[in-house]
N, C-alpha and C positions, 0 to 999 in steps of 0.2 A: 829427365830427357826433354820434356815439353817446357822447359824452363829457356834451356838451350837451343832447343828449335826455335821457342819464339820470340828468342831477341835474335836468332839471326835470320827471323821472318821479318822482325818489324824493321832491321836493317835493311835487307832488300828490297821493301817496301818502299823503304826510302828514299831509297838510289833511285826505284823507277819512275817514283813523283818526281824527285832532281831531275832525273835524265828527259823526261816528259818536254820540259819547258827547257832544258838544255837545246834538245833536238827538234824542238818543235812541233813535237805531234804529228808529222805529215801525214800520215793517212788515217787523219779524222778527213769525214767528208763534211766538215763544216762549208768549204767553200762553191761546193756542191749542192748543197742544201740551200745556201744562199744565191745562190744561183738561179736555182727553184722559184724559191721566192720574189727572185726578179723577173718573171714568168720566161727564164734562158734553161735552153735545154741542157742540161750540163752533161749528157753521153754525146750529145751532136759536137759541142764542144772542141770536145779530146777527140773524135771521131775526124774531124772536120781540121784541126790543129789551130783553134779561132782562139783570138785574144784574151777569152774571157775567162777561160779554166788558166789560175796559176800553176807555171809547168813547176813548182817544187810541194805542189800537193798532187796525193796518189789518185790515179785513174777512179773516175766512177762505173765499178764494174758489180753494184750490188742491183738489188730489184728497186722497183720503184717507192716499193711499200718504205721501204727503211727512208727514205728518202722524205718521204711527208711526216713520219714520226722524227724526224731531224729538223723540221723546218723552225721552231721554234729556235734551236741550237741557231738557226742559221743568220735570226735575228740579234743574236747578242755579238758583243765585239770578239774575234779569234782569243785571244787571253782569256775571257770570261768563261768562253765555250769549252777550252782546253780544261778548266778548272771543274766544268761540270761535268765534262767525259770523264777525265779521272775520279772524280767522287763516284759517280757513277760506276764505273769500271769495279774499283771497290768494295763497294756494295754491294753490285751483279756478283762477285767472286765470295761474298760470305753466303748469302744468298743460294748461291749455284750449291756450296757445301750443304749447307741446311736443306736440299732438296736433295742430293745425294746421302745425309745423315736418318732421311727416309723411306730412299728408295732400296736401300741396301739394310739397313736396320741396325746402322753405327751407333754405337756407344759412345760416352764424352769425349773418351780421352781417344778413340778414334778419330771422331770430329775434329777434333783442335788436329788431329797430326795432319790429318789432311788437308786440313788449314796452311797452317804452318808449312809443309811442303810444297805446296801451289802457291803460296809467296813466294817461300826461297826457290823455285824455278825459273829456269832460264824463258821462257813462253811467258810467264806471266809480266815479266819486268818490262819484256820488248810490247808485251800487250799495252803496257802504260805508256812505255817511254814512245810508240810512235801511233796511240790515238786509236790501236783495231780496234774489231767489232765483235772480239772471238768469244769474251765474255757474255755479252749479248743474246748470241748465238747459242753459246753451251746452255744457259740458261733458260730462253724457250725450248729446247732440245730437250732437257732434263724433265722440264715444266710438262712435255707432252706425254712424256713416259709415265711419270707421276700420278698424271690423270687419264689412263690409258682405259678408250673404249667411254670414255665424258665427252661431248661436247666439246670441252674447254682443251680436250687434246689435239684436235685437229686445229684451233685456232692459234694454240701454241706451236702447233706445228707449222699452221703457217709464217709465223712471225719468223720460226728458227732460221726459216728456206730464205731468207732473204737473200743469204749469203748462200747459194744454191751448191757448191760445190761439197753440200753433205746430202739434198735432196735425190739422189741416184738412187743408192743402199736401201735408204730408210724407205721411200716410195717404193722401190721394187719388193720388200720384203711385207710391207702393208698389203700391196696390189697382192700379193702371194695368200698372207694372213686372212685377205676377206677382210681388211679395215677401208672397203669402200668409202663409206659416208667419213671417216675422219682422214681422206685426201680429198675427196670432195672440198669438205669445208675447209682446207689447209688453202687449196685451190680459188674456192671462193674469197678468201681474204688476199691472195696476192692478185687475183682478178681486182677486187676494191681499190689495193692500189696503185694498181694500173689506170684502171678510171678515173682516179683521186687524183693523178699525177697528168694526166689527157686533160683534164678541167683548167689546170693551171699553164700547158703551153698548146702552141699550135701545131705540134708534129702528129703526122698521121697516126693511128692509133696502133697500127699493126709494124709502122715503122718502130713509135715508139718502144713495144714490146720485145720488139728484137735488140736494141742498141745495146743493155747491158750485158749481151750475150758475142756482142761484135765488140764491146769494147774491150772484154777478156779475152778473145781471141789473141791483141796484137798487143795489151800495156800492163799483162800480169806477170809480174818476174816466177820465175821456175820454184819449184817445190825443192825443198831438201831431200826428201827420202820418198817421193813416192812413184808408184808406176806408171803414170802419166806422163811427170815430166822426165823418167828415164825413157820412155817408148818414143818420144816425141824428140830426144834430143839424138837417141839411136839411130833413127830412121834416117836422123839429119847426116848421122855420122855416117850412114852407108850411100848417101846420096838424094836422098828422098824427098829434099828439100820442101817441093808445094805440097805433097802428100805429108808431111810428117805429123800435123798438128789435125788434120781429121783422121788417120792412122791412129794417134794418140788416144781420140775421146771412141775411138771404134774399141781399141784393146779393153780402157776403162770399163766400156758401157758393157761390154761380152764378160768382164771378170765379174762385175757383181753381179751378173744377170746370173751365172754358173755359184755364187757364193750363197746369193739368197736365196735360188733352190735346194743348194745345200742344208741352209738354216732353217728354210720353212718345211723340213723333215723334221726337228725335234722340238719337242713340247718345252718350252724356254720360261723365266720369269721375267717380269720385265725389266731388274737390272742385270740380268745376263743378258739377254737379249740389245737391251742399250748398248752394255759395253763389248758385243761384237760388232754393231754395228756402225758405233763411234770410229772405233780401231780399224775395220775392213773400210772406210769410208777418208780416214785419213790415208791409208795403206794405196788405196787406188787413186784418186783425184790429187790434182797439184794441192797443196799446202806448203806455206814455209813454218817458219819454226814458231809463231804467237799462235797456233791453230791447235800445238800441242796440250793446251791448257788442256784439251778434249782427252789427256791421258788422267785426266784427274776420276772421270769415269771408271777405267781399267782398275785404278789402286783402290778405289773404295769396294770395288766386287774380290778380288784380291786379300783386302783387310776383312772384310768381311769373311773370308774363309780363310782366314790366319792362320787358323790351326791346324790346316793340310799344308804338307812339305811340298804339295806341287805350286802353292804360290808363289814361292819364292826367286824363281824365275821370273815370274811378272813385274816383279819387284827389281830386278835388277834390268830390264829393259825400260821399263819409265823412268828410272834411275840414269840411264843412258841419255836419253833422249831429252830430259829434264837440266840437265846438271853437267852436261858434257856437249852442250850444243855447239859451242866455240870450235872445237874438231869436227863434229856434223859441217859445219858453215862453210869450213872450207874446199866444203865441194863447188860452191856455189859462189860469182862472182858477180851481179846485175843479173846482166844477161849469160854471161859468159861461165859455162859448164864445164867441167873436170868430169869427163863418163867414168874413168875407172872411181872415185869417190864418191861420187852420186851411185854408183852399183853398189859401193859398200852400204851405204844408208840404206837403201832399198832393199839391200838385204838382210840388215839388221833388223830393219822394220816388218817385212817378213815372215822372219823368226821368230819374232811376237805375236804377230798376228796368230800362224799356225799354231803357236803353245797356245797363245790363250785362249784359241778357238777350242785345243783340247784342251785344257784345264776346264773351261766353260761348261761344254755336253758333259765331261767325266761328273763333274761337282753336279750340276742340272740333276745328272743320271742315279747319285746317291743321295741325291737331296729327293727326289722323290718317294723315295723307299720308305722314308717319316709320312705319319699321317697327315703334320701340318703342314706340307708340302705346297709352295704356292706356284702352280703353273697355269701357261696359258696356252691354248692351244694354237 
């Protein structure tokens, strides 16, 4: 079986390195980075609609931190750059496995499957083929759980939040957990590079802090399956127009405020715990379809308890989501919405959440009953 998986991993592989330099990479923030570097605001930019952000690369709507660890990138020529986000990219994705082949307590031939299927998914290819950051992301993500209640998890944590549209979930259920000091220092590191990035241009300090938050406002395309960008395109739909899009972040912020007092009821480990709040964090906040890499979390807690018939389910929702995203996609056109297909995603997405959340507590609930039981409070 892993023979056959992974020559049709190393084929899709392939296709998304091809398709990478096909399509261009557009949303590497290489020319954002570079931008930086030529001490130009590059949120004021796109904010501003000034000459100097090329309009067929994607909006800078990350933190500023991401933006100084890029600066280098921002120095080599776009082709060179393209070549080392994908190596990169790569790498992060074996990587990201080998921190989930410990957080979970995978076996080999686990590891390679899970390998091997985060290849051959549909998330990971577009992650190549147009330059995200999702790899990145999962990665510090993974990194912070790994080393949960260290030092080094709050720093990981803050690297993860660049891309802040997982920082709700995870921050409300820390704030709940009593992991003070590791949002603290999550916090101190994206303070840093906020500073780091104030040093290099001349925008107010407090403007600056704001822009990446005013650029996703008006130049992030819509999510495929989540309840954001269905709340926000409903609202539109009944009339709601100016209100739709703080209506939106109002519904987000009140579901996981009600989700993570949920969770910070039961005694979790911390890849149960990851993989609820991976899942309830794509389920609520806009994402489009490279963000699902983040189901690669679900299947390893999932594999890991193989041998209950309630995984099985789990499996055939990432299986959806992974593999079948071309019908997912067609709810979603730019900018231009299909509500009744964006409600089917939304609802398939869901449906997963809810199982998995009970498969989760259930398994949690009998995994404690052994005396090696690892929980956290």
């Amino acid at each position: 079986m892993l023979v056959v998986l992974g020559g049709a991993a190393v084929i899709s592989l392939v296709l998304g390195i091809r398709h990478a330099f096909e399509y261009g990479s557009h949303d590497l923030q290489w020319s954002d980075a570079r931008l930086l570097s030529q001490h130009i605001d590059p949120w004021q930019e796109q904010l501003s609609r000034l000459p100097h952000h090329p309009s067929h690369f994607s909006p800078p709507n990350y933190l500023h931190l991401f933006y100084l660890l890029l600066l280098p990138c921002g120095l080599l020529s776009f082709h060179t750059a393209q070549i080392v986000w994908c190596v990169g990219n790569i790498c992060l994705s074996i990587l990201v496995v080998l921190l989930l082949q410990r957080l979970f307590s995978l076996d080999r031939f686990q590891t390679t499957l899970v390998l091997c299927l985060l290849w051959m998914s549909a998330p990971f290819r577009v992650t190549l083929e147009v330059g995200q950051v999702s790899l990145f992301e999962l990665f510090f993500f993974c990194a912070a759980y790994v080393a949960l209640s260290t030092w080094l998890s709050g720093i990981c944590l803050g690297f993860s939040l660049v891309k802040y549209s997982f920082s709700p979930v995870v921050g409300l259920l820390f704030l709940l957990r009593g992991r003070i000091r590791l949002l603290l220092i999550a916090a101190g590191v994206l303070v840093v590079g906020l500073i780091g990035v104030h040093l290099l241009l001349p925008t107010p300090l407090l403007r600056l802090a704001a822009e990446p938050f005013l650029v996703s406002r008006v130049a992030v395309n819509p999510g495929i399956a989540d309840l954001m960008t269905f709340t926000e395109y409903f609202f539109t739909y009944l009339g709601a127009n100016a209100r739709a899009v703080n209506l939106s972040y109002a519904v987000a912020f009140a579901c996981s405020l009600l989700y993570t007092i949920f969770l910070s009821r039961f005694r979790l480990s911390k890849g149960a715990e990851l993989t609820l709040v991976s899942l309830a964090s794509l389920f609520l906040f806009k994402h489009l379809i490279y963000d699902y890499v983040f189901l690669a979390i679900p299947l390893s807690y999932a594999l890991s308890r193989y041998s209950s018939r309630r995984s099985r389910p789990v499996f055939l929702g990432i299986f959806v989501f992974w593999f079948l995203a071309t019908f997912l996609n067609r709810a979603i056109h730019g900018f231009n919405v299909n509500l009744v297909g964006l409600a089917i995603n939304v609802g398939l997405l869901a449906v997963l959440l809810a199982y998995t959340t009970y498969f989760v507590i259930q398994e949690e609930s009998r995994t404690r009953e052994t005396p090696d039981a690892e929980a956290r409070p």
